[in-house]
ZAVO-421742 format. One record per atom (N, C-alpha, C, O, CB): x, y, z; residue in one letter. Coordinates in steps of 0.1 Angstrom, whole numbers, plus 2048, in hexadecimal, padded with zeros to 3 digits. Glycine has a CB too. Example, Ala and Ser with C-alpha at 12.3 -4.5 7.8 and 13.67 -1.06 7.14 Angstrom:
<sites>
8847C784Ea87B7D384Ea8847DF84Ea88E7DF855a8717D385Aa8807EA847s8897F5847s88180084Fs88680B850s88D7FA839s
</sites>
This chain:
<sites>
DFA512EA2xDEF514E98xDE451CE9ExDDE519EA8xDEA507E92xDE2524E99xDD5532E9ExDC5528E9CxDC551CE96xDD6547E8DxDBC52DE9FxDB152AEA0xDAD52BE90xDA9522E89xDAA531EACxDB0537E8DxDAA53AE7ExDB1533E71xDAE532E65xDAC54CE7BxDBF52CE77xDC2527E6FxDBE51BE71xDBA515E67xDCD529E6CxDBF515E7CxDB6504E7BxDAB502E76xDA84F9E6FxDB34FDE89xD9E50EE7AxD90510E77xD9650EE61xD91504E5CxD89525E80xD9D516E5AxDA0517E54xDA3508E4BxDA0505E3FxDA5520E59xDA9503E53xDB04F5E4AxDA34EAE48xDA04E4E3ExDC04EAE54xD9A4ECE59xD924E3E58xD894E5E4ExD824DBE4DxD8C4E2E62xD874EEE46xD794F5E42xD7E4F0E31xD774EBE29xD76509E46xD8E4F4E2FxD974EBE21xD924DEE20xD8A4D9E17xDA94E9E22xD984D6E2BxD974CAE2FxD884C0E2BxD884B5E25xD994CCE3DxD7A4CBE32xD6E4C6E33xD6D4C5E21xD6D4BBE1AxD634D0E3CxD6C4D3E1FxD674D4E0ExD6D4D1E02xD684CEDF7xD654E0E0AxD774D1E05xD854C3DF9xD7E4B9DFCxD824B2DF2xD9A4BFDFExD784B3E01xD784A5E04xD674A5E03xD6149DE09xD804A1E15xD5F4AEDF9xD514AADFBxD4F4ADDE9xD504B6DE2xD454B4E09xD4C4A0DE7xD464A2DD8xD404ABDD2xD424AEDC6xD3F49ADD3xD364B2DD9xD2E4BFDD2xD384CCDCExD354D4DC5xD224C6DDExD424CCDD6xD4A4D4DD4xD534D8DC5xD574E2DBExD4F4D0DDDxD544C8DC5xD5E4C5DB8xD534C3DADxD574C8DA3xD684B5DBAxD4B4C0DADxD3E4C0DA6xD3C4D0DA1xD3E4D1D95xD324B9DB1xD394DCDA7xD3A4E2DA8xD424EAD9BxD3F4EDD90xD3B4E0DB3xD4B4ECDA3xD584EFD99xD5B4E6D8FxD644EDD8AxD644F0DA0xD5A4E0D8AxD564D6D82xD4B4D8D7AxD514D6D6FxD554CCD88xD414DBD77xD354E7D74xD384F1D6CxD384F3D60xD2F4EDD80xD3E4FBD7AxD3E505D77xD4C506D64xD4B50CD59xD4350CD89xD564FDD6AxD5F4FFD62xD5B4F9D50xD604FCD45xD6B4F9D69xD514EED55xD4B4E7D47xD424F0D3CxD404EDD30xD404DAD4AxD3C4FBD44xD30505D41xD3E50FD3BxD4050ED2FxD2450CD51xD45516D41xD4E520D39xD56517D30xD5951ED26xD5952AD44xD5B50BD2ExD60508D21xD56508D18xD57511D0FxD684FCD20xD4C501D17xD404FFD10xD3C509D09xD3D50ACFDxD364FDD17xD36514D13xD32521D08xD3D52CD08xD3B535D00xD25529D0DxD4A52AD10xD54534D08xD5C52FCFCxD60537CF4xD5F538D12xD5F523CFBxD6451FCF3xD62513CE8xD66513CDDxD6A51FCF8xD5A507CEDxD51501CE5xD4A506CDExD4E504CD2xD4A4FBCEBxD3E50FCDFxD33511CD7xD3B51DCCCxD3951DCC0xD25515CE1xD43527CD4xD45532CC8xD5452BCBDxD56531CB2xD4B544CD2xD5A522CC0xD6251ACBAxD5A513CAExD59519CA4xD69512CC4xD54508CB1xD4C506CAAxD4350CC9ExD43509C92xD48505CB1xD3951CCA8xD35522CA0xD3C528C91xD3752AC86xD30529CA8xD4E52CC97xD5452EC8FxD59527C85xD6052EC7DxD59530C93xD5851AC81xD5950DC7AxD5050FC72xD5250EC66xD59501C81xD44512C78xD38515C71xD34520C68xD28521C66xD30514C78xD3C529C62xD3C533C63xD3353DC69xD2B543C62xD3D535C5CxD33540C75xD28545C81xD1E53BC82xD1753EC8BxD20553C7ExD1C533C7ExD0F52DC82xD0D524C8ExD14527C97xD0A526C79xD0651AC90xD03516C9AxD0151DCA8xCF8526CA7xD0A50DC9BxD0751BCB4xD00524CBCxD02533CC0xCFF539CCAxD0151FCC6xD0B537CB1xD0E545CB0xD0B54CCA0xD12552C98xD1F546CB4xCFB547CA0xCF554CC96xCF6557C8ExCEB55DC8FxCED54DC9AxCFF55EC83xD03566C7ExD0C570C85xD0D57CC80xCFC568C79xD1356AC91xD1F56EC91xD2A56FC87xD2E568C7DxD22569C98xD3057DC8ExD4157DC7FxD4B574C88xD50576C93xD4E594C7BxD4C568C7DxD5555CC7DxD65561C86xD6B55CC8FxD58556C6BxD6656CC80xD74574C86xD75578C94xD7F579C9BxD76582C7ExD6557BC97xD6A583CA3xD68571CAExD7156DCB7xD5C595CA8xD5E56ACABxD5D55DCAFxD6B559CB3xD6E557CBFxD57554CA3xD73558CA9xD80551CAAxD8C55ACB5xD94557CBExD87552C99xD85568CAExD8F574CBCxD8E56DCC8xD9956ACCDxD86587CC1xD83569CCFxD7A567CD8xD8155DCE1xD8355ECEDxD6D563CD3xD85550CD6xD8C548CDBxD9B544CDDxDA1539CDFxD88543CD7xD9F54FCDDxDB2550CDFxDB1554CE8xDA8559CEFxDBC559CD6xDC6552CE9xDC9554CF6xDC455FCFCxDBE55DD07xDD5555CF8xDC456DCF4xDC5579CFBxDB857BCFFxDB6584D07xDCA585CF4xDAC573CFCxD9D578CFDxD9E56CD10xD9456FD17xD9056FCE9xDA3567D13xD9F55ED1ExD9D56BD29xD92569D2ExDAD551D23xDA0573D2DxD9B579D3AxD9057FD3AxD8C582D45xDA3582D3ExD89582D2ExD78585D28xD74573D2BxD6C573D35xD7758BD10xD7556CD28xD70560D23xD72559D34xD6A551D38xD7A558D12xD7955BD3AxD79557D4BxD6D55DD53xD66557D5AxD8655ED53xD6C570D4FxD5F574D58xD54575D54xD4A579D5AxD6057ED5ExD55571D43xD46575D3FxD3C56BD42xD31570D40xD45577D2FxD3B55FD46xD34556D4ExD33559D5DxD28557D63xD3A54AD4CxD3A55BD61xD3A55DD6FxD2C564D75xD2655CD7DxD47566D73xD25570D72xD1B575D78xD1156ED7ExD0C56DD89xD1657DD72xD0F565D6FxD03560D6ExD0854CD76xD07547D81xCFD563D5AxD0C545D6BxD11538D72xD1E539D7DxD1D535D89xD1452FD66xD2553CD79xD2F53BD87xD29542D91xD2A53BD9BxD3E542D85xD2254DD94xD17551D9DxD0E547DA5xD0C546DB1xD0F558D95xD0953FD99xD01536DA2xD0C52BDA8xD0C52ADB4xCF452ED9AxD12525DA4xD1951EDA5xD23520DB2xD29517DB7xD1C51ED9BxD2452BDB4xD2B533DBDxD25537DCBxD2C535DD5xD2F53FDB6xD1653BDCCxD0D53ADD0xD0552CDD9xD0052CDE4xD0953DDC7xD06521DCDxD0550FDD0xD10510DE0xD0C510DECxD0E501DBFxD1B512DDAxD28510DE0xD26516DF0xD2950FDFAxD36518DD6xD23520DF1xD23524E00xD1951CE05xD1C512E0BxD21534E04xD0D522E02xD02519E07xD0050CE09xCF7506E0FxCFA51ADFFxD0A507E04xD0A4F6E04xD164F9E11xD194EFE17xD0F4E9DF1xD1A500E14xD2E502E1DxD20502E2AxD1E4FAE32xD41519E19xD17510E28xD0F512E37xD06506E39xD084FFE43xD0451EE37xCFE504E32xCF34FCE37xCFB4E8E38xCF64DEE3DxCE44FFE29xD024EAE35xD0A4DAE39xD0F4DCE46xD0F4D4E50xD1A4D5E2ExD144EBE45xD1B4EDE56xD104E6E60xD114DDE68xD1D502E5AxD044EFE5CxCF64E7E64xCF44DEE66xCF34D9E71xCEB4E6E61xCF14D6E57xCE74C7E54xCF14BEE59xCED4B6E61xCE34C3E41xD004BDE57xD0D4B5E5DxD114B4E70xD174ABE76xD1B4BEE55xD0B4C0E74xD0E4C2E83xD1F4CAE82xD264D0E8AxD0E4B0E8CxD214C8E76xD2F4D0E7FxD354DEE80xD414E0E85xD3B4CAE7AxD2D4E8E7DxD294F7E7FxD284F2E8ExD314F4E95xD1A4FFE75xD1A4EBE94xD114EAEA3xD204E4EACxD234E9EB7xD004DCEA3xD274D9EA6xD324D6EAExD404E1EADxD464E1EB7xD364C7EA8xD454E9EA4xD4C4F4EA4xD454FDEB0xD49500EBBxD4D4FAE96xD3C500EACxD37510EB5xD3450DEC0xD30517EC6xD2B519EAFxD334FFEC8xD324FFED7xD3E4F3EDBxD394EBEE3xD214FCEDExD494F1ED8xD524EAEDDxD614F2ED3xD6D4EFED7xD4D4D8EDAxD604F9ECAxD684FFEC2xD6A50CEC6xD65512ED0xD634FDEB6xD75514EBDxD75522EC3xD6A525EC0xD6151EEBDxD7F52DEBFxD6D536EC1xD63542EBExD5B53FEAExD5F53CEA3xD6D551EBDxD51542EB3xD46542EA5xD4A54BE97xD46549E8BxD35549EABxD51555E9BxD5955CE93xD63559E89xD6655BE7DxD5D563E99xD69553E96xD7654CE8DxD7353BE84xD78535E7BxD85549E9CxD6A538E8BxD6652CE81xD5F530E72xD6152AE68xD5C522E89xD5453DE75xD52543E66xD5C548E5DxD5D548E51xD4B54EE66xD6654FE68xD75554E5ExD7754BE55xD7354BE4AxD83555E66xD80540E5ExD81536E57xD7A52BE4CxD80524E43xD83534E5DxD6E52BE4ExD63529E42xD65533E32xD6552FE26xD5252DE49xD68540E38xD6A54AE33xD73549E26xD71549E1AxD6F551E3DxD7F547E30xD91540E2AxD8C536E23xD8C539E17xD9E538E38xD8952EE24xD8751EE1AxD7F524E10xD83521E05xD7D50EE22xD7352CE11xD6F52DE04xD77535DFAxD78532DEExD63532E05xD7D541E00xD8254BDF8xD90543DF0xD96548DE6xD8655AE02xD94538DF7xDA0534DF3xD99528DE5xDA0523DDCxDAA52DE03xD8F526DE6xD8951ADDAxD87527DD3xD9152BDCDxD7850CDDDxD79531DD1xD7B539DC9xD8B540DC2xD8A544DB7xD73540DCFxD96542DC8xDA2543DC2xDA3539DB8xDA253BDACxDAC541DCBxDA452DDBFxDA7522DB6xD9F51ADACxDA2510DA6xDAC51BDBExD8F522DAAxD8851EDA3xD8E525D91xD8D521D86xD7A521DA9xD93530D96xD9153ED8ExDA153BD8AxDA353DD7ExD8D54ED98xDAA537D8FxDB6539D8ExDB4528D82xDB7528D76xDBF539DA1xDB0520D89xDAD516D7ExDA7516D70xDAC513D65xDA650DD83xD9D51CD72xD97521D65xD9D52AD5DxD9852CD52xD8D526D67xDA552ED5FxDB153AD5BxDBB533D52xDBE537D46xDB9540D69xDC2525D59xDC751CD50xDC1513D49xDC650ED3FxDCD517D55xDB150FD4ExDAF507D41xDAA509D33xDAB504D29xDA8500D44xDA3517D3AxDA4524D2DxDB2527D23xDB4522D18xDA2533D34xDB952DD28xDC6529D27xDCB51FD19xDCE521D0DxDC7522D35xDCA515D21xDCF509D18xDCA506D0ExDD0501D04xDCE4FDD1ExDBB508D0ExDB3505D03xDB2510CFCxDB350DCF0xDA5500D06xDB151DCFExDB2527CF1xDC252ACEAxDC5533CE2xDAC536CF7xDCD51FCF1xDD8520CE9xDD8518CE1xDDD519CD5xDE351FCEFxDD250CCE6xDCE500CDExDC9501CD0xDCD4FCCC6xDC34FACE5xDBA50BCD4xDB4511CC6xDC0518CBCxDC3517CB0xDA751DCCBxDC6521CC5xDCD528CBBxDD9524CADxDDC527CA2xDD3530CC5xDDE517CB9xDE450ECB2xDDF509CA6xDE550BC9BxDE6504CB8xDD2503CA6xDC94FBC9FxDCB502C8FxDCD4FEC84xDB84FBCA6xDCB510C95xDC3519C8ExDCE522C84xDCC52AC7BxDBA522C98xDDE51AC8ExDE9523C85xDEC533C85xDF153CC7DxDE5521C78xDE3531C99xDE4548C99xDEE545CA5xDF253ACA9xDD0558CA2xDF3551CA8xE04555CAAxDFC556CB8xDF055BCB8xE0F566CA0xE02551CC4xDFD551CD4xE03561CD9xE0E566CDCxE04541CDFxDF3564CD8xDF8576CDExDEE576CEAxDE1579CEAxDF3586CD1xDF7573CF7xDF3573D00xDEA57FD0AxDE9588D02xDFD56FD02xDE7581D0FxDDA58AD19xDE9593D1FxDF358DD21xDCD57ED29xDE75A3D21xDEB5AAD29xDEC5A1D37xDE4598D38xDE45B5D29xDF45A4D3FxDF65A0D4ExDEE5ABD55xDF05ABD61xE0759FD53xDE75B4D51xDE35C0D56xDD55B7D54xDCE5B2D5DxDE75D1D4ExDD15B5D4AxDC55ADD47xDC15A5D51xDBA5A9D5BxDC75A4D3CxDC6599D4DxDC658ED57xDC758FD63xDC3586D6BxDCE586D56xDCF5A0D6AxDCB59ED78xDBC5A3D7DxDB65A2D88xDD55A6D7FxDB95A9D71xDAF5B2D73xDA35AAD76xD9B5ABD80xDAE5BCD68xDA25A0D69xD98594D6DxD9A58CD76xD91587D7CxD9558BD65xDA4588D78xDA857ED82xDA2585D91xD9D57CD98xDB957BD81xDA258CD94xD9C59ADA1xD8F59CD9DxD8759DDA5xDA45ACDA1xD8C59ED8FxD7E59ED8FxD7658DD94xD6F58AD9DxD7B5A3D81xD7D587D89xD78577D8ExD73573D9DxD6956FDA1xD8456ED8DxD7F576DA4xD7E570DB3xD7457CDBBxD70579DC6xD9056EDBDxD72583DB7xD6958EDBDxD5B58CDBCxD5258EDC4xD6B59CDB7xD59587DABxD4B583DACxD45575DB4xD3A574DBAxD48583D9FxD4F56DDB0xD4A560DB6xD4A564DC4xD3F563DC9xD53553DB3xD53568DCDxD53572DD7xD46573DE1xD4256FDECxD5557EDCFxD4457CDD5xD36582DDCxD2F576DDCxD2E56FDE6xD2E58DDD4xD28574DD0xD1F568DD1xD1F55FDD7xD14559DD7xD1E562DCBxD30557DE1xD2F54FDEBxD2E552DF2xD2D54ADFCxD33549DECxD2F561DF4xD2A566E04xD19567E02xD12566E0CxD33578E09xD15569DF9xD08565DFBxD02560DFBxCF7562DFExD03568DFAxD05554DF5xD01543DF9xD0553CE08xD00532E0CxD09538DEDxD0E542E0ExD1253DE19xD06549E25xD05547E31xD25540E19xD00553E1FxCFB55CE2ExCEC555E28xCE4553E31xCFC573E2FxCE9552E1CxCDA54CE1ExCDE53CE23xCD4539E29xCD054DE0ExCE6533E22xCE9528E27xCE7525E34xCE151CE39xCF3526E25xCEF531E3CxCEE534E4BxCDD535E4ExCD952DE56xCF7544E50xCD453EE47xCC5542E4BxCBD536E48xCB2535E4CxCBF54FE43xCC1531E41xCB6523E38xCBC517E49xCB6514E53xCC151AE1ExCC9513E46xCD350AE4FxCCE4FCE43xCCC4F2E4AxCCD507E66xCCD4FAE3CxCC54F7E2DxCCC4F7E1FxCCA4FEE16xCB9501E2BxCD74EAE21xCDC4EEE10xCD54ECE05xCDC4F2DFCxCE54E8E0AxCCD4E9E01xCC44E2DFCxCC04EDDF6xCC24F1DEBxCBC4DAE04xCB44F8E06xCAD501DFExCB650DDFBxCB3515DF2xCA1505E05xCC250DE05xCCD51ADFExCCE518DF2xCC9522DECxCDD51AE03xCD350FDE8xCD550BDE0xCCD514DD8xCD051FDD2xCD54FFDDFxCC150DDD8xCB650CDCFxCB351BDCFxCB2521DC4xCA8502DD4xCB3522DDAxCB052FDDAxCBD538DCFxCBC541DC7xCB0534DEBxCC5533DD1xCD153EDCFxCD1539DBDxCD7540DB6xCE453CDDAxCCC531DB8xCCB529DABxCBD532DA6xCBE538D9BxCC7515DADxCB2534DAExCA853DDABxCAC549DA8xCA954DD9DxC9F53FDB4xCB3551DAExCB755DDB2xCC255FDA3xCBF565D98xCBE55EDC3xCCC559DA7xCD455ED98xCCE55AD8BxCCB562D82xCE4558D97xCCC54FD8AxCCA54ED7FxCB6551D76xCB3551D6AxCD253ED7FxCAD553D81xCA3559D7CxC9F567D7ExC9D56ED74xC99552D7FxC9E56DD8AxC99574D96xC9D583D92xC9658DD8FxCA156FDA5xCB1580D93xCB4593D8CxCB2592D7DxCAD59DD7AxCC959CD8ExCB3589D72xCAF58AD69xC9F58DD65xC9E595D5CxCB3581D65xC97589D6AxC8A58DD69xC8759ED6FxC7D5A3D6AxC83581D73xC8C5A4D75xC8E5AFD7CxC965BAD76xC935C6D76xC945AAD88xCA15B6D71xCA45BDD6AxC9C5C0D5BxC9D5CCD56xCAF5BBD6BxC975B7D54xC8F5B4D4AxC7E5BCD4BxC795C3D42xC8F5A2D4AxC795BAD57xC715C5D5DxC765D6D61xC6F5E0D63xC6E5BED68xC815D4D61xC815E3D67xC885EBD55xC8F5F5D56xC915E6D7CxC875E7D4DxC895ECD40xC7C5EED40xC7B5F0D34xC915E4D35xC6F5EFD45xC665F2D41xC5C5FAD4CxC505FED4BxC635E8D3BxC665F9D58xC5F604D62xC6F60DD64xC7A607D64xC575FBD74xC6D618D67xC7861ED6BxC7E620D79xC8A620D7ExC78627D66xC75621D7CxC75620D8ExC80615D8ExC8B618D8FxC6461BD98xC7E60AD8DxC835FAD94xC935FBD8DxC9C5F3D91xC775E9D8DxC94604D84xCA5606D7ExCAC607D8AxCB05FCD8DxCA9615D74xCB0613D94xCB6615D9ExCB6608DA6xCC1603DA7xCB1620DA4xCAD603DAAxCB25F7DAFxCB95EADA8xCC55E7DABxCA85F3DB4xCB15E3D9ExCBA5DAD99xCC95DDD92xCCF5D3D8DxCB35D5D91xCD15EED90xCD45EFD8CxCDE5EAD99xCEA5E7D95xCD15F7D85xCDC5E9DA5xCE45E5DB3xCE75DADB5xCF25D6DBAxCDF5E7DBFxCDC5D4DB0xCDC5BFDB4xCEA5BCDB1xCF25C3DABxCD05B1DA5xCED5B1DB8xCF85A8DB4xCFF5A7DACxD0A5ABDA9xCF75A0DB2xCF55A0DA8xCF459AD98xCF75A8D88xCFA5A7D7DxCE0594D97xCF35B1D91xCF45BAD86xD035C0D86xD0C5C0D7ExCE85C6D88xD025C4D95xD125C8D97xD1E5BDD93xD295C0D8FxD145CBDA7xD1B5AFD96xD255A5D8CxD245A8D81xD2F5ABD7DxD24597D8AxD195A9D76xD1C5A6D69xD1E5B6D67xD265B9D5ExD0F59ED60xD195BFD6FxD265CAD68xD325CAD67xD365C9D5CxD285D5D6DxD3B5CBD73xD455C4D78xD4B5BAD6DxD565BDD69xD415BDD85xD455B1D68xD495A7D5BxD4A5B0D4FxD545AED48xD3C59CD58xD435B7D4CxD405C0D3AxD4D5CAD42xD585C6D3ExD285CCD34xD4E5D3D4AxD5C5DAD4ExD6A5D2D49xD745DAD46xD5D5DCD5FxD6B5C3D49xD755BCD44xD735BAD3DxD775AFD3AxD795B4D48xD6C5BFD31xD6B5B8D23xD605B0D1FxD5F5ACD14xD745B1D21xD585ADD2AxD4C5A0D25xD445A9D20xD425B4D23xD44594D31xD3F5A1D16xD335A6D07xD275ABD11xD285A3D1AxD2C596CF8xD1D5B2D13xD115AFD1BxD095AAD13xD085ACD07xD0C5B9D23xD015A3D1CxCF559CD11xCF059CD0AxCEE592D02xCEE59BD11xCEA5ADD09xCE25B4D01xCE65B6CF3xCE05BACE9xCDF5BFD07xCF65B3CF5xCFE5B8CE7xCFF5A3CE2xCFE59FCD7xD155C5CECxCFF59FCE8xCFC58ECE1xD0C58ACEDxD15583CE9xD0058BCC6xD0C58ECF6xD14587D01xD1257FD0AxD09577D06xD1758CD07xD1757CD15xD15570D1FxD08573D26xD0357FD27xD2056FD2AxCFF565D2DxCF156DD37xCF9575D44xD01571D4CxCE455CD41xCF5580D43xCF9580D53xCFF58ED4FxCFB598D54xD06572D5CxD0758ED47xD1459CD42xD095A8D3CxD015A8D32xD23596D31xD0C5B7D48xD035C0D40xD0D5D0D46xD145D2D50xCEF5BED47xD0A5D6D3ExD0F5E1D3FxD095EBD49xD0C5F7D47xD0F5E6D33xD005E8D55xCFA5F3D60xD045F9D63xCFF605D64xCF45EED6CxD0A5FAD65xD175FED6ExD26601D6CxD2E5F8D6ExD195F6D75xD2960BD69xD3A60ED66xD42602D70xD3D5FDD79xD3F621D6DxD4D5FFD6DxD565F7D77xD555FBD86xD4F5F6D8FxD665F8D72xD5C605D86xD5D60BD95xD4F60AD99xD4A600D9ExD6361CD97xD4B612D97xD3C60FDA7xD35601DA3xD2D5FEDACxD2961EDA7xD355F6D99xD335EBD96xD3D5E1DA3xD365D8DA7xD365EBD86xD4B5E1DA9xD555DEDAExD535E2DBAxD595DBDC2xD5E5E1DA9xD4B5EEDBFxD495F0DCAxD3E5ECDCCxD3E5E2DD4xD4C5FBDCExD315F0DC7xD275E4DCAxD2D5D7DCDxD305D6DD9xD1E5E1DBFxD2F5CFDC7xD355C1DC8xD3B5C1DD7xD375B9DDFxD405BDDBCxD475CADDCxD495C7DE5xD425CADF2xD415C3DFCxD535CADE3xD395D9DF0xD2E5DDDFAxD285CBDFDxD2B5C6E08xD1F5EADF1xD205C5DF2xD1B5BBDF7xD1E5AFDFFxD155A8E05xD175B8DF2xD2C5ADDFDxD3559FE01xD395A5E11xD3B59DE1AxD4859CDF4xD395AFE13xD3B5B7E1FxD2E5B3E29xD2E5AFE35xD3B5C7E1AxD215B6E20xD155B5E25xD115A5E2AxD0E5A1E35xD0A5BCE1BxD115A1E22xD11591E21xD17588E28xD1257CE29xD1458DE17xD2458CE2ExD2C589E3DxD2958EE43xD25587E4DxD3758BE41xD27597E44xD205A0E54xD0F59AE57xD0A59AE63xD1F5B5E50xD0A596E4DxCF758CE4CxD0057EE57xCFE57BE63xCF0582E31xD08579E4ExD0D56BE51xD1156EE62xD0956BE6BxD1D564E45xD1E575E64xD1F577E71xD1457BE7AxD15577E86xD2757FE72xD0E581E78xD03586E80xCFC577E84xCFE571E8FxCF8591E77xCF2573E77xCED567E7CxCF755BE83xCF1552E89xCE6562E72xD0355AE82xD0A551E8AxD0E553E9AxD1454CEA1xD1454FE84xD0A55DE9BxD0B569EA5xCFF567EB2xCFF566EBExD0757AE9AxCF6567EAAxCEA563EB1xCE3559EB1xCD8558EB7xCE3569EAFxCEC54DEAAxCE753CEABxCE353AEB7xCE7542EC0xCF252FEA8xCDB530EBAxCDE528EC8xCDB51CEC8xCDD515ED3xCD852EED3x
</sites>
């Protein structure tokens, strides 16, 4: 067994086995049934009303079938699966700290490298399987509806679903790579947390909300994260905000350079993390 794969199991091993985790995902997955399918189901019962205030009942209902799940997987993601995703590293770094066992790996363990790899591996493999889960429980429940509802199950392109499914794990992606490089700088889950909870969910919203009214500050927020996920999201079909869609989903950005941003930063955000693990002492 190679170093990167033991570094690797241990890091499965540590975070399967810590309740924030499951908590976590657990969250994340209660928030996308809720407002992908609770509230516009509902609203549809209502005829648009309740929390889809003169919505067309029809498109409500579109919304919640099978074929609508690969919209209804990433259109949350920018904004809550972001933070959530975000929580997730930051709580993976700063436990490494607050626990001792980052300080016991990196001077009785291999290379400092290969124990981040491996941190690396464990997250990218929960983000799979966060996304891959939510995929079926979406899934289940907009066949469910369809049933209810007596519509014929017309399932999502496989071109679709891969498309989100790659978008999915890319955004959360990023965002746990950058909860894991401010985790590492804080050594602090607590304030990683709290920070990366500031950041998505007030910080580029406020910013972008401001720069509709300076022009200058466009070019930049049009780069953030946050902006480049929820482009990235409206490229698969999510509604952007502005049109009565998810928080987070906006149209800055064509797909392509929306996808390369995203990845420019997950690039950047390992290379922060390595660096500072680089130069611990």
């Amino acid at each position: 067994m190679t170093a990167l794969t033991a570094g690797t199991r241990a890091e499965l091993l540590r975070l399967r086995r810590w309740p924030a985790v499951w908590t976590l995902a657990g969250a994340w997955l209660l928030l996308n049934v809720t407002f992908s399918y609770v509230f516009p189901y509902l609203s549809y019962r209502n005829g648009g009303g309740f929390a889809n205030d003169g919505a067309d009942p029809r498109k409500l209902l579109a919304d919640v079938m099978p074929d609508g799940v690969p919209v209804a997987v990433v259109a949350g993601m920018p904004m809550f699966g972001g933070a959530m995703a975000f929580a997730l590293g930051a709580l993976a770094a700063g436990s490494g700290y607050a626990w001792g066992t980052w300080k016991a790996a990196f001077t009785q363990g291999p290379a400092r490298l290969t124990v981040l790899a491996g941190t690396l591996n464990a997250l990218a493999g929960i983000a799979v399987a966060v996304v891959l889960t939510t995929f079926a429980v979406d899934l289940g429940l907009a066949s469910a509806l369809a049933a209810a509802e007596g519509r014929d199950l017309a399932f999502p392109a496989l071109g679709h679903l891969a498309r989100a499914l790659g978008g999915g794990v890319l955004i959360l992606a990023v965002w746990t790579a950058a909860g894991l490089a401010v985790g590492t700088l804080s050594r602090n889950p607590a304030l990683g947390v709290a920070l990366g909870l500031v950041w998505t969910l007030a910080v580029e919203n406020l910013l972008r909300a401001v720069s509709s009214l300076l022009d200058w500050l466009r070019p930049v927020t049009d780069v953030l994260p946050g902006t480049a996920a929820g482009s990235t999201a409206a490229s698969l079909g999510a509604e952007p905000v502005s049109s009565g869609g998810a928080p987070g989903v906006v149209d800055n950005l064509a797909g392509a350079p929306a996808t390369a941003v995203l990845i420019a930063y997950f690039l950047v955000f390992v290379a922060i993390t390595a660096a500072l693990i680089r130069r611990d002492v």
